[in-house]
One Martini backbone bead per residue (centre of mass of N, CA, C, O) as a GRO file, in nm:
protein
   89
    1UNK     BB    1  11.595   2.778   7.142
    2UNK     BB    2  11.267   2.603   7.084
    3UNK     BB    3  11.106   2.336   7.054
    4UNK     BB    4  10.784   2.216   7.098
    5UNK     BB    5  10.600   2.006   7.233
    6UNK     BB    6  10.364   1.858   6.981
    7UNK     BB    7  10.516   1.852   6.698
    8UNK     BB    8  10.487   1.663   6.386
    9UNK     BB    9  10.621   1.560   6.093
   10UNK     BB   10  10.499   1.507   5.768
   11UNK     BB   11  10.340   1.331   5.508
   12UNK     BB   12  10.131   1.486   5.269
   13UNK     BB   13  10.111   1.410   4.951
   14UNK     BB   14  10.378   1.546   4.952
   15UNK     BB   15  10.373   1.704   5.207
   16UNK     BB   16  10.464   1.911   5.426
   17UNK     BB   17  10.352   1.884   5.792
   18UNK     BB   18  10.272   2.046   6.061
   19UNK     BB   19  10.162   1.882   6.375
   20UNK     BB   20   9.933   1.901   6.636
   21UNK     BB   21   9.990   1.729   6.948
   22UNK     BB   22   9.786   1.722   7.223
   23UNK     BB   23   9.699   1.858   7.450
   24UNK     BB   24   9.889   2.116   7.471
   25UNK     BB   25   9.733   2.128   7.140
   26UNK     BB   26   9.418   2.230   7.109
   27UNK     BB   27   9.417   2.520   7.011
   28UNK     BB   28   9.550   2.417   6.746
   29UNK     BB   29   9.457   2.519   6.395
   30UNK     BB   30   9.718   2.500   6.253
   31UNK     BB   31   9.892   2.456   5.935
   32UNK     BB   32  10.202   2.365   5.856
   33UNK     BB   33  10.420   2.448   5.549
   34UNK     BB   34  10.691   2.275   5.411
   35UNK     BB   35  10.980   2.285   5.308
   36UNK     BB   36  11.249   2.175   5.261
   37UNK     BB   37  11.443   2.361   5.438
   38UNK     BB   38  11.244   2.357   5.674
   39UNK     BB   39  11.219   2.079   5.704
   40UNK     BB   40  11.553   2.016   5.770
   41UNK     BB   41  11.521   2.234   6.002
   42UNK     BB   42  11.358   2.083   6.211
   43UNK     BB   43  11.459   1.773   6.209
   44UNK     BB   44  11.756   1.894   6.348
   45UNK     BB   45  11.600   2.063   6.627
   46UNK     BB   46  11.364   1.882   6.714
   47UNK     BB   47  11.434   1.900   7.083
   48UNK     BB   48  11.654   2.107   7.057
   49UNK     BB   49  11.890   2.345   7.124
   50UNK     BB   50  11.884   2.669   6.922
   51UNK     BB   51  12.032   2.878   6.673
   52UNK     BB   52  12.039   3.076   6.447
   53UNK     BB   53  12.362   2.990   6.349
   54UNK     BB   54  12.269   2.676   6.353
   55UNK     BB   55  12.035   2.727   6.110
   56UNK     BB   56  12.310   2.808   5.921
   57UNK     BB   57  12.488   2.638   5.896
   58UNK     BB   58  12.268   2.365   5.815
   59UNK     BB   59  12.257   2.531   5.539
   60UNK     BB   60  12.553   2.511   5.445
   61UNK     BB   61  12.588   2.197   5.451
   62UNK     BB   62  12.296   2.148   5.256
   63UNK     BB   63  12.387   2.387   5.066
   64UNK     BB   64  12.464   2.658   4.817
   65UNK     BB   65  12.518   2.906   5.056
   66UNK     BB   66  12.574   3.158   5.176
   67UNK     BB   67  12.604   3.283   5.486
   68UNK     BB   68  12.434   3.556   5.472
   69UNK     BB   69  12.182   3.408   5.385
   70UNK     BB   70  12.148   3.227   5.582
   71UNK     BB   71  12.147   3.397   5.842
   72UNK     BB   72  11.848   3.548   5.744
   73UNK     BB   73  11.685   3.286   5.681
   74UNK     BB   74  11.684   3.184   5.981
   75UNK     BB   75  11.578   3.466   6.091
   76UNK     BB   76  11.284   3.421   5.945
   77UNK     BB   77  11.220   3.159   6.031
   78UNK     BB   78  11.203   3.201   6.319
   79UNK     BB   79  10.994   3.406   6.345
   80UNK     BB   80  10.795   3.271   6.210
   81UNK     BB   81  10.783   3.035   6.445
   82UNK     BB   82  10.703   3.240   6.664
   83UNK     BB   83  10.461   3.317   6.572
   84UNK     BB   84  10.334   3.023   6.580
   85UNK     BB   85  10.408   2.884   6.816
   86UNK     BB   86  10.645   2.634   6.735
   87UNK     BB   87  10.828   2.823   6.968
   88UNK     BB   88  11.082   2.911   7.216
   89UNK     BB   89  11.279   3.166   7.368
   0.00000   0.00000   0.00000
């Protein structure tokens, strides 16, 4: 997988939120709000080839969280970042 570019992390008010830049998504209308892990693992893999398993890693280096929780939840962002269509497989 990899991140689309054109897509740069902000923070707003305090708040984390994915913005699309760029002619090549000017048809994109969605804000994407991010909590703070998921947001520390956008900016982790952000330009770079990664997998699920990767940022179940990152996830357990950075939180105190099991393998296999942490290994769910970043197949469940996966999934939603690629419906988002802000990833690309």
């Amino acid at each position: 997988m990899r991140t689309k570019k054109g897509f740069k992390l902000r923070e707003v008010c305090g708040e984390k939120i994915l913005l699309a830049e760029g002619v090549e998504n000017i048809d994109f209308s969605d804000i994407i709000s991010m909590n703070a892990s998921s947001a520390y693992l956008w900016e982790q893999v952000d330009g770079k080839d990664f997998t699920v398993e990767e940022m179940a890693r990152l996830l357990t280096e950075q939180y105190e969280v099991e393998e296999a929780v942490a290994l769910e939840d970043a197949k469940e962002l996966a999934n939603q970042w690629f419906k988002c269509g802000i990833i690309e497989i």
